[in-house]
C-alpha positions in Angstrom: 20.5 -10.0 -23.0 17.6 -11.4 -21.3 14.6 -9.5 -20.5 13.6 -8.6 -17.3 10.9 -11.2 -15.1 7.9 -8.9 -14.7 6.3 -8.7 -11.4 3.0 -8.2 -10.0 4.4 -4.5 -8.6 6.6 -4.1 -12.0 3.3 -4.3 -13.5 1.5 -1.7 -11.6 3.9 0.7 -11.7 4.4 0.5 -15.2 0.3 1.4 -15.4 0.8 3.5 -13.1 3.3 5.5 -15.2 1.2 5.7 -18.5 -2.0 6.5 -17.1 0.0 9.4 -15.2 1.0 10.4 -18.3 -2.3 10.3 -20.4 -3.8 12.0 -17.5 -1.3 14.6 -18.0 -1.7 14.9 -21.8 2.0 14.1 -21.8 1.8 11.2 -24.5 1.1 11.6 -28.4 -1.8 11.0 -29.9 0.1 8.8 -32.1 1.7 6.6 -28.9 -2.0 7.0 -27.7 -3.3 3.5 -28.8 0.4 1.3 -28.4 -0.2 2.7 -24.6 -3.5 2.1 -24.1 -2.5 -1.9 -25.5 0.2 -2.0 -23.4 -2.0 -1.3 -19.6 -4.2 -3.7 -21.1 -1.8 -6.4 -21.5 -0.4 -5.2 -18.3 -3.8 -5.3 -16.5 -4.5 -8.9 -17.8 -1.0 -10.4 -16.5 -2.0 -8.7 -12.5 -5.5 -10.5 -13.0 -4.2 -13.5 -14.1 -1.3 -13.6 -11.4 -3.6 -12.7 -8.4 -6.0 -15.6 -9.2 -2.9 -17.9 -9.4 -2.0 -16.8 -5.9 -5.4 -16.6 -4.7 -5.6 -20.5 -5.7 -2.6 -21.1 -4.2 -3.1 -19.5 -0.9 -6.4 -21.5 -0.6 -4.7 -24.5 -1.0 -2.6 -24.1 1.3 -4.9 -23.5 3.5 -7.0 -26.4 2.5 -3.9 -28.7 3.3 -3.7 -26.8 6.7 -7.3 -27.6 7.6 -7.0 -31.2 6.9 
């Protein structure tokens, strides 16, 4: 079974989620940490995917101009 593509709104929901729940004292202290890694990794792949379309918007807009 594959896994699913994660997207850029995927991604934010899925933060969205677990800081919801730490917020709400609704995760373990023991799940604590694997949470906190995961909106990290999380946060990381929407950085890294907004400067990828940031670059590719302002080429496109480069090529426009010219």
């Amino acid at each position: 079974m594959t896994k699913p593509t994660l997207t850029y709104n995927k991604a934010i929901e899925e933060i969205e989620s677990i800081l919801e729940k730490i917020e709400t004292d609704e995760l373990d202290v023991d799940v604590l940490s694997k949470n906190v890694k995961r909106v990290a990794e999380l946060i990381k792949f929407c950085k890294t995917k907004l400067h990828k379309t940031e670059e590719e918007v302002q080429k496109i807009i480069d090529e426009m101009e010219n």
